[in-house]
N, C-alpha and C positions, 0 to 999 in steps of 0.2 A: 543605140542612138548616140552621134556624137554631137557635142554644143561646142563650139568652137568660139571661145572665149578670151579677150585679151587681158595677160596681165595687167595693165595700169588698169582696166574697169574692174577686175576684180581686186586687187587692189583699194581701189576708187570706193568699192562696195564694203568691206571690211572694217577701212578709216570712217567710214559713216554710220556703222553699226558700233566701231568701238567708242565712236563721239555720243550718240545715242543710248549705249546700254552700261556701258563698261566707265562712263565720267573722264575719258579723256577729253582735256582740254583742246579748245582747237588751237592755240596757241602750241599746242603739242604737235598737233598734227600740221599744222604749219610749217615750224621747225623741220621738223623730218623731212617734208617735203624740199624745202631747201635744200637737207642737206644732200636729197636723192638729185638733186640738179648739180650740186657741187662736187659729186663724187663722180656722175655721168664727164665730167670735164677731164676728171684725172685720169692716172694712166692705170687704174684700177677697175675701171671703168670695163674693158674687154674680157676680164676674167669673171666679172660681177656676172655679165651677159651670158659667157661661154658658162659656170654655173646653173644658171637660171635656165639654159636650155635645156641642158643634160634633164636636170631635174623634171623639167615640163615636158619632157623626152621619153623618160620611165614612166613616170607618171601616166604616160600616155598609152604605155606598152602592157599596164596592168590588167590583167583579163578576170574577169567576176565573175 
């Protein structure tokens, strides 16, 4: 069975678990989110994505 799940929700679910279990501040988690908005702007921005694919690409080809 596959769940087809979006990065930012999971994501979304992790930072709220590591606020929750792990004492990161939300001032922490703020911060970073910033600065994932201010990195989305650069030109670093398209290799970050092309990354993230690949990865979520294998990830997806792994058979159990």
């Amino acid at each position: 069975m596959v769940l087809p799940i979006s990065a930012a929700v999971l994501m979304l679910i992790i930072v709220v678990l590591l606020i929750r279990r792990s004492g990161l501040k939300l001032w922490h988690a703020l911060a970073c989110t910033l600065l994932g908005f201010y990195l989305a702007s650069t030109s670093i921005a398209d290799p970050i994505h092309t990354l993230t694919t690949n990865v979520a690409g294998m990830i997806s080809g792994i058979r159990i």
